[in-house]
MARMI-958312 format. One record per residue: x negated, y negated, z negated of N, C-alpha, C in turn; residue number from 1. Coordinates in steps of 0.001 Angstrom, whole numbers, plus 500000, padded with zeros to 6 digits. Example, Ala and Ser with C-alpha at 12.3 -4.5 7.8 and 13.67 -1.06 7.14 Angstrom:
residues 2
REC, 486810, 505690, 492200, 487700, 504500, 492200, 486800, 503300, 492200, 1
REC, 487150, 502250, 492920, 486330, 501060, 492860, 487100, 499970, 492130, 2
***
This chain:
residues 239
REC, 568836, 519429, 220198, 569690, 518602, 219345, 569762, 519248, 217954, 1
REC, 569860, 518507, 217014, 569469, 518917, 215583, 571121, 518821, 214708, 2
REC, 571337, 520082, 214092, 572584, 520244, 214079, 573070, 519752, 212388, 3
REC, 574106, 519178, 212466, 574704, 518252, 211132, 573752, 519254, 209589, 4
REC, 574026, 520626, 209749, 573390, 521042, 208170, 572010, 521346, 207984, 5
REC, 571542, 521325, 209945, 569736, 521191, 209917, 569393, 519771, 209022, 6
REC, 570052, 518909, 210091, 569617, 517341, 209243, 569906, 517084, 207852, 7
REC, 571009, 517889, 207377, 571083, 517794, 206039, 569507, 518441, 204838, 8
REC, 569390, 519569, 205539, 568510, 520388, 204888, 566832, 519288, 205053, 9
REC, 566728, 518978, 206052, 565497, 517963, 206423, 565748, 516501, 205377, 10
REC, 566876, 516353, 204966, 567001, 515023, 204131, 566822, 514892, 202815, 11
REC, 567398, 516850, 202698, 566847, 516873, 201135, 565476, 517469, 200687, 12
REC, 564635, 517483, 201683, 563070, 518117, 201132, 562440, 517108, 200678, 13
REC, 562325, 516089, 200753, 561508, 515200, 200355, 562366, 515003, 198944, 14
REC, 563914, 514546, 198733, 564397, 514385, 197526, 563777, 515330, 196569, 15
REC, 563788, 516778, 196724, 563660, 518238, 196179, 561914, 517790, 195911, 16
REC, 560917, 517887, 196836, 560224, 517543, 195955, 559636, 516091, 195507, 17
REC, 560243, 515491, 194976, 560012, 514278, 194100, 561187, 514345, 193409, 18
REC, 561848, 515409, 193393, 562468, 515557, 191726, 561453, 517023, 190952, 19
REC, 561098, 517130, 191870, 559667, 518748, 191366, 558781, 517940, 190736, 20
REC, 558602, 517275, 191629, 556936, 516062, 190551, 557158, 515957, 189783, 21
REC, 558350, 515078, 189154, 558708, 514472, 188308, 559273, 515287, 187077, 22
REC, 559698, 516128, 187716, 559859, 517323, 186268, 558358, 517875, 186010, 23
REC, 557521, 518347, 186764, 556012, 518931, 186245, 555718, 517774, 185195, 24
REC, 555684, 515768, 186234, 555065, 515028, 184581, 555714, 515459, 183807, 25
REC, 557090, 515528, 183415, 557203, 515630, 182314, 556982, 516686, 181564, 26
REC, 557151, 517759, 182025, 556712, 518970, 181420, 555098, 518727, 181021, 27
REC, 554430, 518623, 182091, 553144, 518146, 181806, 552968, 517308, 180379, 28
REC, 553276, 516131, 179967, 553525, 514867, 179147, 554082, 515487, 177867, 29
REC, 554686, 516236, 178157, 555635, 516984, 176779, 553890, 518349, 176734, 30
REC, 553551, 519381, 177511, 552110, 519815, 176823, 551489, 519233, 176257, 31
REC, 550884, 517687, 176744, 550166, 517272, 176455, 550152, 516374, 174522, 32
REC, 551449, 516292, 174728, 551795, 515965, 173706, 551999, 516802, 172478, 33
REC, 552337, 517951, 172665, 552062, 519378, 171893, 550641, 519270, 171380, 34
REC, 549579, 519428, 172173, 548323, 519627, 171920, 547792, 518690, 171293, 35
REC, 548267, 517256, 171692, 547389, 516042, 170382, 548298, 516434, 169133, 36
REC, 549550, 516969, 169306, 550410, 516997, 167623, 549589, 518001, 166812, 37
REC, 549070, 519167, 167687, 548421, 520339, 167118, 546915, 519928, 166660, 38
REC, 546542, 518940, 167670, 544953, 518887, 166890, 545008, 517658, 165967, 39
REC, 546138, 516825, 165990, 545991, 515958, 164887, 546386, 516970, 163810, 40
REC, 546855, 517951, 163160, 547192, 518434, 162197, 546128, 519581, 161850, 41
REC, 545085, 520110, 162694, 543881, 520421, 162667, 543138, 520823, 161742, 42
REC, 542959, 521269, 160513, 541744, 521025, 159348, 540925, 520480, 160209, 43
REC, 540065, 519470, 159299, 538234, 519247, 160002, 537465, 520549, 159380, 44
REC, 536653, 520751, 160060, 535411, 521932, 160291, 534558, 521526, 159190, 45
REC, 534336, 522419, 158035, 533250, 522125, 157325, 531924, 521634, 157702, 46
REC, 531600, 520129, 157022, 530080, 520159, 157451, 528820, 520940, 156755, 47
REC, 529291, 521526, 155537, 528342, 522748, 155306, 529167, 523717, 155057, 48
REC, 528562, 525125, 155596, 529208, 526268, 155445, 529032, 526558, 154088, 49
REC, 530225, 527773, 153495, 529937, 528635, 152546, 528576, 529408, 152616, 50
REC, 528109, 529279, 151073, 526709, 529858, 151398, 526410, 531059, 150323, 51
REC, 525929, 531998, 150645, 525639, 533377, 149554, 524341, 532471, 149306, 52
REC, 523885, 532841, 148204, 522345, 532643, 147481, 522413, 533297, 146035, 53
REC, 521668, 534336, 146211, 522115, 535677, 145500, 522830, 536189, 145086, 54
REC, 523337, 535995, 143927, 524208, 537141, 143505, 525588, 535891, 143715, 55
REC, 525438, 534708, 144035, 526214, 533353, 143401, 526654, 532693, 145289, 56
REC, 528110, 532428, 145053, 528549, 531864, 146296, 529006, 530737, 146422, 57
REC, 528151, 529781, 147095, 528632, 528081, 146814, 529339, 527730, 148034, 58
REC, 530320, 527644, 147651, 531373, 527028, 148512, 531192, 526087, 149543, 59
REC, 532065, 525967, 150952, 532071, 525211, 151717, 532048, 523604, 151376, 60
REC, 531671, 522958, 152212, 531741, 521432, 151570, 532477, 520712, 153052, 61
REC, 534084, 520440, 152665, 534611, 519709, 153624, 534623, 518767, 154186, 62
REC, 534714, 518669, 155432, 534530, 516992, 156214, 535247, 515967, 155242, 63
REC, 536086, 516465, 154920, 536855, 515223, 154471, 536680, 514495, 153002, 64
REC, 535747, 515430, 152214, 535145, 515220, 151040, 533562, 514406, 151074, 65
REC, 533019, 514315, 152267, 532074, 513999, 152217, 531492, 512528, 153866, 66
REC, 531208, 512034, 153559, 530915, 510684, 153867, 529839, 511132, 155183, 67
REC, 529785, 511290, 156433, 529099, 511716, 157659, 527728, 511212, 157217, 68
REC, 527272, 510299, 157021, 526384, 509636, 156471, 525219, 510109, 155774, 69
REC, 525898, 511024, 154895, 525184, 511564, 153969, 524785, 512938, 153826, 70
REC, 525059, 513622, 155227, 524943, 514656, 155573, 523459, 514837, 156227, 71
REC, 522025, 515637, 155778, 521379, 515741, 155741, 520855, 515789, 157379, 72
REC, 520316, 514680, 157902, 519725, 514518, 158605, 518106, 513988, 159151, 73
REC, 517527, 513935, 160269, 516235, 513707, 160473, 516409, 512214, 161103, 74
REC, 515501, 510964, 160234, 515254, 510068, 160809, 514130, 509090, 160907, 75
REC, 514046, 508085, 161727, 513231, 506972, 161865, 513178, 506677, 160386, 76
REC, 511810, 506895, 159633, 511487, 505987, 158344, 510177, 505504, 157829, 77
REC, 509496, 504493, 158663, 508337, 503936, 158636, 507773, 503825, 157338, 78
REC, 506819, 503874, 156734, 506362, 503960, 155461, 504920, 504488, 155465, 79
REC, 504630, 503799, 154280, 502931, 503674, 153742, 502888, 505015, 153067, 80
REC, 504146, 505581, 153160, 503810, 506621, 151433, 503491, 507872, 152790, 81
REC, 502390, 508866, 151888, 502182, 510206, 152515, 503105, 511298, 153115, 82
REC, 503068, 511912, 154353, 503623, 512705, 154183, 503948, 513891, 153147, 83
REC, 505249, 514355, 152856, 505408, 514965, 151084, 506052, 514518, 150855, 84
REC, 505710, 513096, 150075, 506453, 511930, 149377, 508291, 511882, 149312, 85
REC, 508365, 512256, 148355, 510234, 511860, 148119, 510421, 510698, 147597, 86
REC, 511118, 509887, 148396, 511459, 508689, 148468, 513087, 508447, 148217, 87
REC, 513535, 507929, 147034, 514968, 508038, 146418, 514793, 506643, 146513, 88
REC, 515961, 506384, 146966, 517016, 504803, 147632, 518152, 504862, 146879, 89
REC, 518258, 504576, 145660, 519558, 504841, 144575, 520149, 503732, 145031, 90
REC, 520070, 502640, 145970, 521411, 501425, 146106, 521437, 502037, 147662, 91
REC, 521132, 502527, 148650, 521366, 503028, 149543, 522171, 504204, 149237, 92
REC, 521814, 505166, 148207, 521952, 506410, 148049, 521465, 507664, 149215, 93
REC, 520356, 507524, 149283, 520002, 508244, 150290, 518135, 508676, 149581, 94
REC, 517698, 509942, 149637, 516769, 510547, 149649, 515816, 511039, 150721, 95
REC, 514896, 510436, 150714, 513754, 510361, 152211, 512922, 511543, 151381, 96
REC, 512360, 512580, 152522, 511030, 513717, 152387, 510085, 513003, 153496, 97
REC, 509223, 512571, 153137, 508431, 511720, 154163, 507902, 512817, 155197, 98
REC, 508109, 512623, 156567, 507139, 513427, 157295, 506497, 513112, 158376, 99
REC, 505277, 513366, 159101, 504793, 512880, 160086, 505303, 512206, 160909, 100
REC, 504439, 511355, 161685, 505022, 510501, 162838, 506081, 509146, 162405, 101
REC, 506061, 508601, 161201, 507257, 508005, 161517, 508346, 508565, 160760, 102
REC, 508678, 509264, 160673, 510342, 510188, 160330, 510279, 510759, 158964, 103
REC, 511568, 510984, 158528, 511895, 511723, 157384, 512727, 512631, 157518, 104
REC, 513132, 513283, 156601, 514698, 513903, 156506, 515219, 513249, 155398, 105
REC, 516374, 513159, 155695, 517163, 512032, 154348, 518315, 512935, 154349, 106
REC, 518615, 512698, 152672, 519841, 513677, 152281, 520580, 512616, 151705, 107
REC, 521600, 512634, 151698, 522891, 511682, 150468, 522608, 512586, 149033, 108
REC, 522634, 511281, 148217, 522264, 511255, 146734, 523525, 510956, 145759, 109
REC, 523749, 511325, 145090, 524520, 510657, 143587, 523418, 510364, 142679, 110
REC, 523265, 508718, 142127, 522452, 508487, 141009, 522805, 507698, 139893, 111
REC, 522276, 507526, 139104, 522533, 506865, 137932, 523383, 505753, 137918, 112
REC, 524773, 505914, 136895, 525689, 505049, 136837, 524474, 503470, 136003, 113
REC, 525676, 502343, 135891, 524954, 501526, 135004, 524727, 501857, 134045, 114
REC, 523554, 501110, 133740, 522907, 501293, 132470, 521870, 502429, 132307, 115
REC, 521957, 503405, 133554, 521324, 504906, 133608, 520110, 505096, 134444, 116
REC, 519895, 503810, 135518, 518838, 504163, 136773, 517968, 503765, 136194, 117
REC, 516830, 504236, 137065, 515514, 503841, 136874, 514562, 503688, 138061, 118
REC, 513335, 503305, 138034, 512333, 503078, 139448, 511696, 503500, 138694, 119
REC, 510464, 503762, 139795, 508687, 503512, 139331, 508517, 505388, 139892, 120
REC, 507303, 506078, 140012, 507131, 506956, 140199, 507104, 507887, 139695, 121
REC, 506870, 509169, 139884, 506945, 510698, 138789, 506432, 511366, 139707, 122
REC, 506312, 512847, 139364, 505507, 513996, 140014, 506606, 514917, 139687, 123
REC, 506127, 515902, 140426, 507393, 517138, 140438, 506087, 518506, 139301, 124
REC, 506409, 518329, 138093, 505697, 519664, 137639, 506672, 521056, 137336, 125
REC, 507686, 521171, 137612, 508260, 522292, 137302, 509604, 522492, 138357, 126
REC, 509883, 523826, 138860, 511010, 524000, 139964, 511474, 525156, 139258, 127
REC, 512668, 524816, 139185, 513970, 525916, 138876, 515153, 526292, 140252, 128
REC, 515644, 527727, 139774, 516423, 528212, 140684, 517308, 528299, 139749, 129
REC, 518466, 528111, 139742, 519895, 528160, 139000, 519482, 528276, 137471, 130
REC, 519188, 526943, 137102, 518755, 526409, 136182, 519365, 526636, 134805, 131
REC, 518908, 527030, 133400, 520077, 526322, 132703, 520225, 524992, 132341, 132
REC, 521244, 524394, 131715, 521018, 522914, 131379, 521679, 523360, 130015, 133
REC, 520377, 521883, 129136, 521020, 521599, 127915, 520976, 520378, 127913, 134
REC, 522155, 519827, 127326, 522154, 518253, 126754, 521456, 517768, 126018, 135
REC, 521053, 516217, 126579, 520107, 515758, 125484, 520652, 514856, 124206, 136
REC, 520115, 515067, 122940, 520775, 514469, 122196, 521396, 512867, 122456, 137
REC, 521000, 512301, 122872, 521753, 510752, 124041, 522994, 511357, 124263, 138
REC, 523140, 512319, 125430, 524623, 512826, 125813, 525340, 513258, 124675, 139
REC, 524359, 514104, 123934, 526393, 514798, 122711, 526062, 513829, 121693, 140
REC, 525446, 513048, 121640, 526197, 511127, 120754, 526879, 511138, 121332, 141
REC, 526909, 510522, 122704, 528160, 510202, 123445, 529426, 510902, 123388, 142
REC, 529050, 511836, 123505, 530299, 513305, 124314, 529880, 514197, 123475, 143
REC, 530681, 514423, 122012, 529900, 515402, 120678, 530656, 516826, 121616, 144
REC, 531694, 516844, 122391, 531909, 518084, 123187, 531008, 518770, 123802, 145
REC, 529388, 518134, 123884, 528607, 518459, 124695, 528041, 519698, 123448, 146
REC, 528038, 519570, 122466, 527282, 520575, 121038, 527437, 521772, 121644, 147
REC, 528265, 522474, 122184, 528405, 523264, 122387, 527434, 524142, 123055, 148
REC, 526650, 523063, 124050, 525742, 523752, 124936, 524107, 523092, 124407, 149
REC, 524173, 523159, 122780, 522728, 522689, 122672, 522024, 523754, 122971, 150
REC, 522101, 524938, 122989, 521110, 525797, 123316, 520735, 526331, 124362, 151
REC, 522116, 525100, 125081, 521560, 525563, 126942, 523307, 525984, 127574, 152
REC, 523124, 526062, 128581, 524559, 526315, 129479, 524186, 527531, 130013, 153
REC, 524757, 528296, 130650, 524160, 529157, 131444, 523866, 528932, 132686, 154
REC, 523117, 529588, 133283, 523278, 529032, 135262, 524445, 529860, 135964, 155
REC, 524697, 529002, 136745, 525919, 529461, 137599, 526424, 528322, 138290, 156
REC, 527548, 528509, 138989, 528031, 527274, 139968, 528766, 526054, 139514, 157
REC, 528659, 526412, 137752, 529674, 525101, 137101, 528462, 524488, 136583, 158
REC, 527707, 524604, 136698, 526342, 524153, 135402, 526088, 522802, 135877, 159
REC, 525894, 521986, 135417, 525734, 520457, 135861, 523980, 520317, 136400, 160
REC, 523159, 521269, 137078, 522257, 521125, 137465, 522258, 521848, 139248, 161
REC, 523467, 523128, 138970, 523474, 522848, 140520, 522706, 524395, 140867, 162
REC, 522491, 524408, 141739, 521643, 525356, 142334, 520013, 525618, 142071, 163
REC, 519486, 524103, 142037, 518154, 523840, 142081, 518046, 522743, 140977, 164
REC, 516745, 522766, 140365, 516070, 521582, 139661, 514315, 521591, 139994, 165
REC, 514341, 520391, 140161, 513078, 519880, 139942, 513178, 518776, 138745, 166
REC, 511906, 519069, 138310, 511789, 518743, 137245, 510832, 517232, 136919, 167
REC, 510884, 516082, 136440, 510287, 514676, 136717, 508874, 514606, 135593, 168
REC, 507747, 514318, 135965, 507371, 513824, 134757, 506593, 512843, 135050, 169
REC, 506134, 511672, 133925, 505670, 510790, 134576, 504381, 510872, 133556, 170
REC, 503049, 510432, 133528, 502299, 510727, 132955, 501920, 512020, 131585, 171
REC, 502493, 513369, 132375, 502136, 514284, 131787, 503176, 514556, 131048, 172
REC, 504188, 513686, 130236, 505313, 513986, 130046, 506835, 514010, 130498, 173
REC, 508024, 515018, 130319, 508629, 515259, 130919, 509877, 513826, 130716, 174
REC, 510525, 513153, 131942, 511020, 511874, 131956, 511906, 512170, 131331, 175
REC, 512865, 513568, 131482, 514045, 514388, 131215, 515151, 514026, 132840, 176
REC, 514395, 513271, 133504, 515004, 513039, 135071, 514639, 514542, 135959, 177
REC, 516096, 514660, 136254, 516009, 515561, 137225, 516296, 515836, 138415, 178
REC, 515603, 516238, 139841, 516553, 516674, 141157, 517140, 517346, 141100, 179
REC, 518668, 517327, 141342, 518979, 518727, 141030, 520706, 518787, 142006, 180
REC, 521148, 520122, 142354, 522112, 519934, 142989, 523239, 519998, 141978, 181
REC, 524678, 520171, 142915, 525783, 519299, 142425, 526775, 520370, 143169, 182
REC, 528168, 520961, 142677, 528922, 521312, 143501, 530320, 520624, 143397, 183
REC, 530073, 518799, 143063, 530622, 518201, 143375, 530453, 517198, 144169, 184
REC, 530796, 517053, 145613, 530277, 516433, 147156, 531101, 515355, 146497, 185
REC, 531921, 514669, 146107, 532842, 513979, 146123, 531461, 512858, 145230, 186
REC, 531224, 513176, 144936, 530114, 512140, 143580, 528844, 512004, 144914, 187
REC, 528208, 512355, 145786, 527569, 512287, 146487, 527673, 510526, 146973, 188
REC, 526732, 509681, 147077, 526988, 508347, 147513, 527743, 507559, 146373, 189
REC, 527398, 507710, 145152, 528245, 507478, 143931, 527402, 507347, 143162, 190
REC, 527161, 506040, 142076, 526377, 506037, 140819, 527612, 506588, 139624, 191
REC, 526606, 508219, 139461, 527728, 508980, 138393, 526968, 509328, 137308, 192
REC, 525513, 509538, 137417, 524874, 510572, 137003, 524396, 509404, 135534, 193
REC, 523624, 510301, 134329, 522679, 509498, 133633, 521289, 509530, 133862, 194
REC, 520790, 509181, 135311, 519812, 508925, 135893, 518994, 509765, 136899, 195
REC, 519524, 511525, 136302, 519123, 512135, 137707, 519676, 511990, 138988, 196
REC, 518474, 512668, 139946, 519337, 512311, 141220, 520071, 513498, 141564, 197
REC, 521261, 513568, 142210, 521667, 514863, 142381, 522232, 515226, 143740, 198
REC, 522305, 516443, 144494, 522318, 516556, 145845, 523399, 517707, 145751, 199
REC, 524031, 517774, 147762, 524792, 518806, 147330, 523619, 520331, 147395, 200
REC, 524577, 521386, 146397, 523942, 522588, 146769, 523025, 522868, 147870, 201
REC, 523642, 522694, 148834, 523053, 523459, 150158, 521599, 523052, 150309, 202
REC, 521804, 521208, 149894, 521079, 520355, 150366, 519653, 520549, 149299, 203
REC, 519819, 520585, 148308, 518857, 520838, 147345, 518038, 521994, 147437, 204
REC, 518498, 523201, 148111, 518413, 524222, 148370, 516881, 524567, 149481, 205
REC, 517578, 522875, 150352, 516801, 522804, 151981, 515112, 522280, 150939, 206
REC, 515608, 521202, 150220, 514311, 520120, 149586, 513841, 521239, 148998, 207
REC, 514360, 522136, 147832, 513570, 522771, 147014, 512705, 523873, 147573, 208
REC, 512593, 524111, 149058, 511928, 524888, 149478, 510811, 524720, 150783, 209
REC, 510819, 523178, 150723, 510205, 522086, 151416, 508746, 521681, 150431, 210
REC, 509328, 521359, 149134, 508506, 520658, 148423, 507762, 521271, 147057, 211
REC, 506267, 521386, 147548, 505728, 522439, 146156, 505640, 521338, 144883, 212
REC, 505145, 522226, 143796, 504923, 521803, 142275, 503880, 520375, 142389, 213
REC, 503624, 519562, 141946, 502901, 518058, 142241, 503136, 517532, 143451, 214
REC, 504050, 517588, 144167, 504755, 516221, 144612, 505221, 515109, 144103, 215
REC, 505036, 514233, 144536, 504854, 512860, 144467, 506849, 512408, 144355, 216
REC, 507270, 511692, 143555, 508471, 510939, 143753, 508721, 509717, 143538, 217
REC, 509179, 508825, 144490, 509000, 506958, 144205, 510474, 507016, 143968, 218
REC, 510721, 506241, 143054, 512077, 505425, 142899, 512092, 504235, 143606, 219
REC, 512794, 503753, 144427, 512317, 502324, 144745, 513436, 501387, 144022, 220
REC, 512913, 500037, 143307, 513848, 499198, 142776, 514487, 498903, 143944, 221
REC, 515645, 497889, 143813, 516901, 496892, 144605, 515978, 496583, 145692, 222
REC, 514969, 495321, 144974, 513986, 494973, 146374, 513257, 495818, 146973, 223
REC, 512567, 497007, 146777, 512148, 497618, 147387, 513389, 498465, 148451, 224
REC, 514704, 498433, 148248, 515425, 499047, 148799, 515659, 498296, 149985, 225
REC, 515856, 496884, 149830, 516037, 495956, 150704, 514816, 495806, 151830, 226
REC, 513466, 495615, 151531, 512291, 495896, 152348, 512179, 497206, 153219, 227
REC, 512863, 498244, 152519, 512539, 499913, 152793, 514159, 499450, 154408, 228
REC, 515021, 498563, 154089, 516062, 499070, 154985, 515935, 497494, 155958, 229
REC, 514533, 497005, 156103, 514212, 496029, 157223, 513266, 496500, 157885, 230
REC, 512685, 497237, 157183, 511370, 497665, 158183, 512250, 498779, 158617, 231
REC, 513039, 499514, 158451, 513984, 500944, 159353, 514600, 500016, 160173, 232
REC, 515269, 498955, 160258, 515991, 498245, 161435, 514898, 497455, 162014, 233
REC, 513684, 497519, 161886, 513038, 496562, 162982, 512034, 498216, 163675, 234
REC, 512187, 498925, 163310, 511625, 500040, 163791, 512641, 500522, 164740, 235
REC, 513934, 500302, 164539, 515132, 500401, 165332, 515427, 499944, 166988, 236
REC, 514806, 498643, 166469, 514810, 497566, 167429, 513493, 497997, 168334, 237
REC, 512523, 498079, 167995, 511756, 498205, 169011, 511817, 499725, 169694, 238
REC, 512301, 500460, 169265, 512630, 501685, 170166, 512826, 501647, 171191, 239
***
């Protein structure tokens, strides 16, 4: 026979635990909720690291400054042009290095505001490493603040050429168009420039050591941009 405070004790185990459960969810529910508050407040992870390149240190380039898009990747890009070939998409904003099989590597571009772009082809005759830049008389008309640097800027990480230049010319003479990097990501996917194309640091860094002296560079006009981004989606499709 089961005695009045046995049966008591047998009535409350089951109460005891399903008030235990029910405190773990919540305890549980309240962690869990900690941890999305903590990773929503998170920094995002740079998509390019800080980088030494000699004596000169170019800064991280943050997720949140820069468009996923345009972050230098390998893709599907069918085309007649040779492997080599730099292929600039100024209404895409995107820069193709043509390479075997099919594929490229494409970087995000900043190019020529209105009034500033251009098409048609050029050759690469000259490569610089932390370039200087001087303004061309066009710019200090515009911007007489520019006088200052007629005899050149110095190189370094403020210089409006960046890390790298390549240099454009189109029948033997120089276009005054240049590749060149940028250590402003924010202009990346942006018509800013007066007609060069410009990349971030890192990224210019990758091309300028990809691509020797007489390489080939196509501008492609609007329509050619439009043709260049049907034949990539029907190459898509049949995958």
């Amino acid at each position: 026979m089961i005695s009045p405070l046995a049966a008591r004790r047998a009535a409350a185990h089951p109460l005891l635990r399903a008030f235990c459960a029910a405190g773990l969810n919540v305890l549980l529910a309240a962690c869990n909720q900690a941890t999305l508050q903590q990773a929503s407040f998170a920094p995002p992870s740079p998509q390019y690291d800080a980088l030494a390149d000699g004596a000169v240190r170019i800064p991280a380039v943050e997720a949140e400054t820069l468009d996923p898009k345009y972050v230098k990747q390998r893709v599907r890009y069918p085309t007649t042009h040779a492997a080599g070939t730099i292929i600039v998409d100024p209404h895409a904003k995107f820069l193709y290095l043509v390479q075997e099989g099919g594929f490229a590597l494409r970087y995000g571009v900043g190019v020529g505001r209105d009034g500033f772009g251009w098409t048609g082809q050029a050759d690469i005759r000259r490569k610089a490493q932390w370039p200087t830049w001087t303004p061309t008389s066009a710019m200090m008309g515009r911007q007489p603040e520019l006088k200052q640097y007629r005899q050149g800027m110095a190189a370094g990480i403020d210089n409006p050429l960046g890390a790298r230049a390549l240099y454009l010319y189109r029948g033997g003479k120089d276009t005054l168009y240049r590749i060149h990097g940028t250590n402003e990501p924010e202009s990346i996917g942006q018509n800013v420039s007066s007609g060069c194309i410009r990349l971030l640091n890192h990224d210019v860094i990758d091309l300028f050591n990809r691509v020797p002296v007489g390489s080939r560079v196509v501008v492609l006009s609007e329509a050619e941009s439009r043709a260049a981004a049907l034949m990539s989606s029907a190459a898509s499709e049949v995958r």
